[in-house]
N, C-alpha and C positions, 0 to 999 in steps of 0.2 A: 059644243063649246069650242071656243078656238083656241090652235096650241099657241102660247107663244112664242115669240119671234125665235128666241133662246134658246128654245127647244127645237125649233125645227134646225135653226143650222146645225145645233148636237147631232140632230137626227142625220143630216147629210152626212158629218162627218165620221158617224159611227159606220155608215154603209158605205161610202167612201172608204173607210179604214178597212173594213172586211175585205170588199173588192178587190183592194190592191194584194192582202195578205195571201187568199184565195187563188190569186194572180199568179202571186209569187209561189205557192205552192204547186198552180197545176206550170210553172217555170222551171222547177226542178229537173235538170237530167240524172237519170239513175242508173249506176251502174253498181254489178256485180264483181264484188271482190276474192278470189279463193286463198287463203294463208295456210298455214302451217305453223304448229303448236310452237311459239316463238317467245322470247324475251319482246322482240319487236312488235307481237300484237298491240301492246298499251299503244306504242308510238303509231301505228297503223290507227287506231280507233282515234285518237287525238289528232291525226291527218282527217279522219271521217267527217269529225265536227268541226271542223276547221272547214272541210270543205264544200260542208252543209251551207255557212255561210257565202261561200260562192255560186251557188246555182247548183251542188250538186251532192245529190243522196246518194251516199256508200253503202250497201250491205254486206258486211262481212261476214264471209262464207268459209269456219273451219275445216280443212280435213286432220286425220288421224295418222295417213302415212302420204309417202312420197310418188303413188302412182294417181290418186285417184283428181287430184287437181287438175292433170294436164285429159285426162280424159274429159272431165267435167265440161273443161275452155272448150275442146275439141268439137264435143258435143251442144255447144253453147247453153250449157246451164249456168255459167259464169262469164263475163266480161273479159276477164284479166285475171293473172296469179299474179302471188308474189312469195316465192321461196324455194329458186334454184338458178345454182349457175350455170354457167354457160356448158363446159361439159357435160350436165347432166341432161340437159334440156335437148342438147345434140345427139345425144343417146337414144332419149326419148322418141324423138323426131325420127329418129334413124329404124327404129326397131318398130312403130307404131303411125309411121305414114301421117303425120300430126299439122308437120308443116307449118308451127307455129314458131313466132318469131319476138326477138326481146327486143325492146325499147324504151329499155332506161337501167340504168346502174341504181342497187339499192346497197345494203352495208355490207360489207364482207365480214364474215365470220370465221375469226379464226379454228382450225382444228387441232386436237393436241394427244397425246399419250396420255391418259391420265392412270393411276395407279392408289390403292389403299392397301398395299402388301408392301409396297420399295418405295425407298426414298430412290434408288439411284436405279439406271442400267444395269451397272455392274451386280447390284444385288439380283437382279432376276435368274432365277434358278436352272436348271437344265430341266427340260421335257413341260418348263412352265405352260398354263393353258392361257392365250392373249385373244383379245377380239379384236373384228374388223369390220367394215361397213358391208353388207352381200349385193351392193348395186354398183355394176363396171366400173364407175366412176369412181364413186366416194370408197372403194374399195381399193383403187390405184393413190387416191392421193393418203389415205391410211399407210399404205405399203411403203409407200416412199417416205413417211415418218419413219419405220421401223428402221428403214434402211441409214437415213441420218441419223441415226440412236444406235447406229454399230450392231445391230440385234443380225440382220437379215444383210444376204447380196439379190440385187436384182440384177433382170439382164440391162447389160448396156444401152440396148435401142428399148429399153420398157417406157414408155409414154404415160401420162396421165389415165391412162386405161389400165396399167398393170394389173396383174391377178398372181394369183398364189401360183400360178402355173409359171410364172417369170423368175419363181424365187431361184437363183442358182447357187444360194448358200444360207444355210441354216444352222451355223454351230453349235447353239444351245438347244440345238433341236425341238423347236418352239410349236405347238400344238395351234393352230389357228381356228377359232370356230366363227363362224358368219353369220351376222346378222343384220336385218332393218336400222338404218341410222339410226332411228328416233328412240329406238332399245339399248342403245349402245351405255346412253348414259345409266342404266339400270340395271347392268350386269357386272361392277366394279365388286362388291361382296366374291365375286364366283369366278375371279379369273385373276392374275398379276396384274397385266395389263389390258386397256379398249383405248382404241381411237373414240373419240367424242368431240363434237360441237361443245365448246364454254356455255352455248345459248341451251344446249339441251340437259348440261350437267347443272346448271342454273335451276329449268324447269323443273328437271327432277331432283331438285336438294339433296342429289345422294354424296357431294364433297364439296370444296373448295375449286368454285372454277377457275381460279387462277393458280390452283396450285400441280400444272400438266407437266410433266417431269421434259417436255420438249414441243412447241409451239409451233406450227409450218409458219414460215417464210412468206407470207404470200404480193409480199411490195414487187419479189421479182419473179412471181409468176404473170407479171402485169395485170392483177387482179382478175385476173381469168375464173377465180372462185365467187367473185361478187354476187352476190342475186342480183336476179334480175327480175325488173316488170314485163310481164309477157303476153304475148295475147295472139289472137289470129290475121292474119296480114291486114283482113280489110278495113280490121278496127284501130290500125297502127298511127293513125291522125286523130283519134275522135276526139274531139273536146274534152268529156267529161274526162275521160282517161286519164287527160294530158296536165287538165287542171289536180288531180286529185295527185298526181307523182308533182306538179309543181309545190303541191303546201307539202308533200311528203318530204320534198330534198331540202327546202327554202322555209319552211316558219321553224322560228324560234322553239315553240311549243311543242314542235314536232322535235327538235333537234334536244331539247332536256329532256325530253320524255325516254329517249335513245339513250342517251347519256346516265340516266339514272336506271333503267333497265340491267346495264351491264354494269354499274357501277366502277368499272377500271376502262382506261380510253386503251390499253393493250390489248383489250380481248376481240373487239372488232375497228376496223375502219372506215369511214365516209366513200365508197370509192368513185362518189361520183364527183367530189370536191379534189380526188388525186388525178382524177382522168382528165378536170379542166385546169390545173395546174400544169399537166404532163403538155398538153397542148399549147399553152401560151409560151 
């Protein structure tokens, strides 16, 4: 029996429809994402499908702590990270032969003192027990909180690298115990004081992350704290890369999803919106 007419064009344009979709999927470029346990993930997965629509598959790829990301790149099980700055990635680089390089500014995350023993400085006790970050980095820019908070003296040439070994004055005689960032915000019950991330006192609901009895500074560190998107030199142009940090900085959807993450505009900033400001 013969089809008719009706049906056969149907018929073209069903396989026609296929064809193209089929098309469009073996069109996809895919890259590998590594993050870190973040307020920013939402905003990350809503850059994913956003950039699905552009020709390209995200898979987001968690880690648990702060080494094993930049191994992962190195080794190329991942494409790209995203969750560390520049300091810390310099350290990285420096101690582990990595040779991996940023390109692109992601939010800055403010860090803060936070406390559930004191309201004030002043109240913190003598011989009290306080935490700090245990990685050269994130350990120096803790210490230099301490130090603006009247608690501690550092040495004068102490750098962004600081360590307890810099301390040159201690008059409450303050116990320092050392730990993984991403712990910091989970040790607040058991100590006066910790240096903490807002993004990781968030994660872990253990307070009020805007209530850090002293917040860094970081407009005039020239956002040297910023994360950065990072990856290995040769991948430093790739397309998909490029496209996928493009809907990250620039769609809307991407930018409420950030916005309501942190829910206060004081706890992090854009810094890649301050850096093309700083230049015009």
């Amino acid at each position: 029996m013969a089809i008719p007419p009706i049906f056969q064009r149907l018929g073209l344009l069903l396989a026609s429809t296929t064809l193209a979709l089929s098309a469009q999927a073996a069109e996809l470029q895919k890259i590998r994402l590594g993050i870190n346990d973040s307020p920013q993930n939402a905003a990350l997965e809503r850059a994913a499908e956003v950039a699905r629509d552009r020709g390209v598959a995200v898979e987001i790829v968690a880690f648990s702590d702060w080494n094993t990301p930049n191994l992962a790149l190195a080794h190329g099980d991942i494409d790209v990270n995203y969750f560390q700055h520049q300091p810390f990635l310099e350290n990285a680089n420096a101690q582990n032969g990595y040779g991996l390089v940023p390109i692109a500014y992601g939010v800055e995350n403010k860090v803060g003192l936070y406390s559930k023993r004191v309201k004030s400085f002043a109240e913190v006790p003598d011989g009290a027990t306080v935490a700090v970050a245990d990685d050269p980095v994130n350990q120096g820019r803790g210490l230099h909180l301490y130090a603006r908070a009247g608690l501690i003296q550092l040495r004068p040439d102490a750098g962004p690298k600081a360590s307890l070994q810099d301390i040159v004055a201690n008059p409450k005689q303050l116990k320092f115990i050392e730990l993984p960032g991403p712990q910091l915000a989970r040790v607040l019950d058991d100590v006066i004081l910790a240096q903490s991330y807002p993004s990781h006192i968030l994660a872990a609901g253990t307070t009020d992350p805007n209530s850090a009895l002293l917040f860094s500074d970081d407009e005039a560190s020239g956002h040297l704290y910023a994360l950065r998107f990072v990856t290995k030199p040769e991948k430093a142009d790739d397309p998909a890369i490029r496209t996928f940090i493009q809907v990250f900085q620039n769609d809307p959807r991407v930018r409420e999803a950030i916005a309501q993450a942190y829910g206060n505009p004081q706890l992090y900033s854009l810094a890649w919106l301050n850096r093309q400001e700083a230049a015009r």
